[in-house]
N, C-alpha and C positions, 0 to 999 in steps of 0.2 A: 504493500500500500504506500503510496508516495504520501511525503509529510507534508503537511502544512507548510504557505512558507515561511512563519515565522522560524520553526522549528530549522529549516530548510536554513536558514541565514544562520543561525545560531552556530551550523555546521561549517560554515564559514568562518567564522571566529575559533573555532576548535581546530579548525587544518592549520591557523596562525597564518594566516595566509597576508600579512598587512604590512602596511610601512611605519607605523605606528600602533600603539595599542590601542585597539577600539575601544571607544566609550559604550559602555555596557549598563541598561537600565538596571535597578537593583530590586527586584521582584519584593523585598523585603516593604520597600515604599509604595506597593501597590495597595489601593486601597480595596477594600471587601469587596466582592460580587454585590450582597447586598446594601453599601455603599453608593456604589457607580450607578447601582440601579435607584437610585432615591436622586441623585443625580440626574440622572436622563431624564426622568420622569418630569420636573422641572426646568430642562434644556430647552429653551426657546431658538427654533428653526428657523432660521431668515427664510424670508421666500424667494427673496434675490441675492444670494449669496453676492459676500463683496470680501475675496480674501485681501489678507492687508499687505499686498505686494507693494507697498509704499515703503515697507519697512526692510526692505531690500536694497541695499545699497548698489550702484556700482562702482567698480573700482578700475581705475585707469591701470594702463599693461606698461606706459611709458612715466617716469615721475615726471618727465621734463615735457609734457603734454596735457596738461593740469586743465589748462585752457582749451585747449582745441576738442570738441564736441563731435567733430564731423565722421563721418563711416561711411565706407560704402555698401557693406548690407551686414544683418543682423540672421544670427541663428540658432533659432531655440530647440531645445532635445531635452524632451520630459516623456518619461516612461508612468503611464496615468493610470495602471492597476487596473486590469481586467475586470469587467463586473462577475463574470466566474470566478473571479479567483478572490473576491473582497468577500469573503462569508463572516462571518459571527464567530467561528470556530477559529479561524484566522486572526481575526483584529477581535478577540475577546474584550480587550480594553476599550474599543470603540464603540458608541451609543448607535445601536441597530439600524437606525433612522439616518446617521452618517453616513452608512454604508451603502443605500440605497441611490442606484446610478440617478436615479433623478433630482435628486440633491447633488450630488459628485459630479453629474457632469455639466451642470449649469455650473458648478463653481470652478472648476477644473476650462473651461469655456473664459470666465469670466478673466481668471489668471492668462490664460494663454493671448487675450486679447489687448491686456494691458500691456504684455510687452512688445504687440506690433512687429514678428519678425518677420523677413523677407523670407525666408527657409523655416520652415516649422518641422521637426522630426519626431515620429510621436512610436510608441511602442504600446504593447496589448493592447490594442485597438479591436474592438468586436467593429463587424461590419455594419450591423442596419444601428445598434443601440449609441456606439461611438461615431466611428468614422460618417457615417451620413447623417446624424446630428449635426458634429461640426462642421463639416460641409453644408450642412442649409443654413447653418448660425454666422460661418466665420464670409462676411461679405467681400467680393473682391480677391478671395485666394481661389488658385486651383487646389486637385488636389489626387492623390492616387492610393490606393490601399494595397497589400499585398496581403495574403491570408497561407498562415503556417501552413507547413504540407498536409500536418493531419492534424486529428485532437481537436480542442477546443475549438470554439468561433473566434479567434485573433490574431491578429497580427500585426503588420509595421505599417505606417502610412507616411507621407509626405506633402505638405500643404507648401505654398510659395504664390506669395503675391504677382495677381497677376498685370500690376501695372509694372513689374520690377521686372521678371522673367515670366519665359517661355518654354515651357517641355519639347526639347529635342530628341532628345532617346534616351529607353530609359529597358534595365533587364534587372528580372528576379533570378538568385543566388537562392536555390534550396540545396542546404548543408545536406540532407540526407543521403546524398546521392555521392556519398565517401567509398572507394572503390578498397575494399580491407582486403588484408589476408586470410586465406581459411582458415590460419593459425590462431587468429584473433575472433572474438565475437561480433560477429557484425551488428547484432542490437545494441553493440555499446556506443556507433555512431549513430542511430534512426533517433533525431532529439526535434527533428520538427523544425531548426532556427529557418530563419533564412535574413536574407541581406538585398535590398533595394538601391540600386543604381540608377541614377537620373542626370543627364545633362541636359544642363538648363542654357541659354541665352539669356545674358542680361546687363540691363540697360546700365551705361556706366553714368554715375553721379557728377554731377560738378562738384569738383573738391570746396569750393566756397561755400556750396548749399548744408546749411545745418538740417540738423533731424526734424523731423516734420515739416519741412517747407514744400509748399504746393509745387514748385516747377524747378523737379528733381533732375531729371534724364539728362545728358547730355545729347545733343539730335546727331541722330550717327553713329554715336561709341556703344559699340558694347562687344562683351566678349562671352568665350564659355565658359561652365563651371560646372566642375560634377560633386553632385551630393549625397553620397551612401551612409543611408542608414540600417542599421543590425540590433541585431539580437543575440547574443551568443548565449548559449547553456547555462544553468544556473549552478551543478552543481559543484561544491569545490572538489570531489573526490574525483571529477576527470577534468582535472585543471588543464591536460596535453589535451583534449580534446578543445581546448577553445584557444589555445596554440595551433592545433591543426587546422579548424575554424579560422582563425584570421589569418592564414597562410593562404589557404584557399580564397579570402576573398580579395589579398593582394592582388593574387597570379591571375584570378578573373578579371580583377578589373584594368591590370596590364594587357589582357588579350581584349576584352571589349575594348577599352580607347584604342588600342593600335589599331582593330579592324578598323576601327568606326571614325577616326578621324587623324588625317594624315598631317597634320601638323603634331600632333602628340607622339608620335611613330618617329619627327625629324628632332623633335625637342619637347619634349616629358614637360619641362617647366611649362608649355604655352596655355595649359591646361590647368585652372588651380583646383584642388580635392576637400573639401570637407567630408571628415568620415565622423559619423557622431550617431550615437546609441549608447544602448546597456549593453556594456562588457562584462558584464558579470564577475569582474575582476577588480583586484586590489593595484596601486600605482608602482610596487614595486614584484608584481607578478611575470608569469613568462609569458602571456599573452602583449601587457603593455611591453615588456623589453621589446620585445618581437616588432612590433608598430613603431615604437620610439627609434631604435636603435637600427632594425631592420634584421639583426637576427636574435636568434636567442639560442646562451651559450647549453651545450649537452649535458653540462652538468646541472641545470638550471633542477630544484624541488618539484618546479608542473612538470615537468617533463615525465615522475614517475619510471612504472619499470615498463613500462609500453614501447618504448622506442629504445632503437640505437645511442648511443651517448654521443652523440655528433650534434653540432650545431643546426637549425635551422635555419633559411636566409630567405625572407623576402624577395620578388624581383627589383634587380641594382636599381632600377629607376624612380625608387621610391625608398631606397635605405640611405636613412639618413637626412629624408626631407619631410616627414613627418613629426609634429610637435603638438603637447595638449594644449588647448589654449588654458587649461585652469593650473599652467605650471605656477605663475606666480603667486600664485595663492596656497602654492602645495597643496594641491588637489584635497578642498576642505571633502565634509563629508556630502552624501549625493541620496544616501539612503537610511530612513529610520525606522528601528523596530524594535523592540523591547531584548531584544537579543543579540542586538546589532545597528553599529552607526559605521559608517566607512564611504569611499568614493567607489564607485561602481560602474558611474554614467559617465563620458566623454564626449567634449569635442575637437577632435583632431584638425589638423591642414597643415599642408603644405606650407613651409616656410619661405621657399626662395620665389614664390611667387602671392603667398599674403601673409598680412601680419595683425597682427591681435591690437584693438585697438584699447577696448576695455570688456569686463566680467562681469560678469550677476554675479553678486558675492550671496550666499548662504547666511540666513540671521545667527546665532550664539545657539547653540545645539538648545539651551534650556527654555531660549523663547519656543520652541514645538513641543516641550512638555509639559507649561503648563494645563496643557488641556487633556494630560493624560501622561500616558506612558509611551506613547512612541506615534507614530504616523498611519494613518489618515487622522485627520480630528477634525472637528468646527470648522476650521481656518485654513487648511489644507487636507486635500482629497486624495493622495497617494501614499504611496508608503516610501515614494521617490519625491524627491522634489526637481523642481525644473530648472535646469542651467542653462544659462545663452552668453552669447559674446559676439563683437562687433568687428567687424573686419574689415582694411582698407586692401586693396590691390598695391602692391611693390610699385614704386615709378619707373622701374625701369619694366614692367609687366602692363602698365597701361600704355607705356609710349608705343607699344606694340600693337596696341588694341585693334586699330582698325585693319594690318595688314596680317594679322595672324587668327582672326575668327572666320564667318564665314564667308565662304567663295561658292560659283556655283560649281566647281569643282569636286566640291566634298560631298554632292549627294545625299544632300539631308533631309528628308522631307519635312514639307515647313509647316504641316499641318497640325497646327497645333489643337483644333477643335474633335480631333480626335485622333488622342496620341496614343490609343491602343493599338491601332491598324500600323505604329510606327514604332510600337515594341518588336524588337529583335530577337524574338524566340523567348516570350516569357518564359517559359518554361525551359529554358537551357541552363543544365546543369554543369557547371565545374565538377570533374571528376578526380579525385583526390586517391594516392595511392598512398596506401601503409602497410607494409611490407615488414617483415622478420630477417629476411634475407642479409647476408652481406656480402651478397655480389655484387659486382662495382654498375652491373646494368642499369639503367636509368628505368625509373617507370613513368610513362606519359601521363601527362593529365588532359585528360579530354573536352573541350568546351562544347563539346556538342552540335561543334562545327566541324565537318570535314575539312574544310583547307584551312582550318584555324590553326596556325603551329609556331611558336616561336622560342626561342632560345629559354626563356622561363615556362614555359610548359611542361618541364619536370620537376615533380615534387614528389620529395620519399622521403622519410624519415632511416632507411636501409642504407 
């Protein structure tokens, strides 16, 4: 019987899995059942939830930028708790009536409005009760859903304003389709993630225009950007599995840009990457080494007895140019539960082509306990909180802008009114080998494409 996830996260904290020692609620301080219940009973329900995301600070990435307000777009990555997965048995601490998506998602709505992102990445997403809610509510975004392989009604979606960008192409990444050895159990990879890739067009800002000014675009500039977001596995006891997981979504998304667009094939930088989700990981884990660093060393604790003691490597086109935006904050925490506080949620990019301009900073762990013992409460609706950051394009990445986007060369179709018929094989799987062996043979990784092949197309852990 799978646990709970409180219980679930606890296990988290037991593998030590952290850069820090987590802040752990003290059950001791927990008030009686029939307590909480004399409580609730006199909890007054707003009808229009108004979280006090006011008391959220941001905080600038530059000291020497104190002044200057300006960004070129904004991106938020809140993983918003499943309404399957928010039970009573779960958030015991939580007043029943909190839990209820019709409460949760009008406030969890109201949050996500107040910060106005250009890119909105959102996780457990139910189809008709979330993602088409916020789609009739959020005015003026596009928006696209991707739904787990199996299991449950959820999964990842991506919203983006649509005076800002335009969906160029975009492919679903289902992890289950990890190619194992018969030596291994293959149930131990079928975990349902999967990962959303979208290139967008968009419109580049006058650097003079501040935030909220009506006549934002530059006429003429803009460039591409691709924005994936994921899901990786939650549990910590196959921490190489979400190593193997983000390996796979590197080397995919190196063969999707090469097919798909032939400036990224001459020059990697022309293209800039936000990768941002729940990694289900700690800041100094082997999945983040893996993404920060580009590989991650064989000796590494996730790596476990699953694999060969050798290194893992990203493809070179991406090791080394990935950074989180919430480094200077040393990655506060992302997630609360009674059994667990830690950072979990990210958002990456590419640094030689953007750069961080400021953070949503996180309130003081104890401002969220007030109202209990850990997350969702009153005042916020997940057991995640939601992180964003602001981002400018490099000057030497926009001088380029109008000769490095698109041409009619690149075959793109420009339909944006319906960007499914210009999805690329939704359904194409990255095929992932994990091998015993230690033959020096390469095993391919298949994208599902027959002429799809490039020098990072093998990954083996053998």
């Amino acid at each position: 019987m799978l646990a709970s996830k409180p219980d679930r996260l606890k296990q988290k904290v037991k593998m030590g899995n952290t850069n820090t020692k987590p802040q752990l609620y003290n059950p001791e301080n927990r008030a009686p059942a029939r307590v909480l219940r004399k409580e609730w009973a006199s909890m007054v329900i707003p009808e229009d939830p108004c979280p006090p995301t006011h008391l959220r600070k941001w905080v600038q990435a530059n000291e020497n930028n104190n002044n200057d307000d300006s960004y070129q777009f904004r991106v938020v990555q809140y993983n918003i708790l499943a309404p399957v997965y928010a039970g009573v048995d779960r958030y015991h601490y939580c007043n029943p009536k909190l839990l209820h998506w019709g409460y949760r998602g009008r406030n969890i709505l109201a949050e996500i409005k107040s910060y106005s992102g250009d890119f909105i990445c959102v996780q457990e997403v139910e189809k008709v009760s979330a993602f088409d809610f916020l789609s009739e509510q959020l005015e003026g975004y596009g928006g696209r859903f991707e739904k787990r392989s199996y299991g449950h009604d959820e999964g990842l979606c991506i919203f983006w304003k649509q005076t800002r960008a335009k969906l160029i192409k975009h492919r679903c990444l289902r992890f289950n389709e990890l190619v194992v050895s018969p030596k291994r159990d293959p149930h131990r990879y079928f975990t349902n993630n999967i990962a959303m890739i979208c290139v967008f067009e968009i419109n580049v800002l006058n650097k003079n225009a501040n935030e909220g000014s009506s006549s934002l675009p530059n006429s003429g500039e803009k460039r591409l950007i691709c924005v994936v977001n994921t899901h990786l596995y939650w549990d910590p006891q196959k921490s190489d599995l979400k190593i193997l997981q983000s390996l796979a979504l590197f080397d995919h998304l190196n063969q999707f840009l090469t097919n798909n667009f032939p400036q990224y094939k001459d020059n990697p930088s022309s293209i800039p990457i936000i990768l941002s989700g729940d990694f289900n990981s700690m800041p100094n884990s082997g999945a983040c080494e893996l993404i920060k660093t580009g590989t991650v060393r064989g000796n590494h604790p996730d790596m476990l007895n699953y694999h060969q003691k050798k290194a893992l490597c990203i493809p070179e086109q991406f090791a080394g140019r990935i950074n989180s935006s919430y480094e200077i904050l040393k990655h506060p925490w992302t997630n609360y539960t009674p059994g667990f506080s830690g950072c979990i949620d990210y958002i990456w990019y590419s640094n030689d082509n953007l750069s961080v301009v400021k953070v949503l900073a996180p309130m003081e762990l104890e401002a969220y306990t007030k109202e209990g013992g850990g997350l969702p409460n009153l005042s916020w609706s997940s057991d995640h909180i939601s992180i964003a950051a602001d981002f400018n394009f490099n000057d030497q990445t926009l001088s380029n802008t109008t000769t490095t986007t698109l041409t009619s060369d690149n075959n793109i179709d420009d339909d944006s009114e319906h960007p499914e018929e210009n999805n690329e094989s939704a359904s194409t799987i990255t095929k992932l080998t994990i091998d015993d062996s230690n033959s020096n043979e390469n095993n391919s990784s298949n994208s599902g494409e027959s002429s799809s092949k490039s020098k990072n197309s093998n990954i083996s852990d053998s």
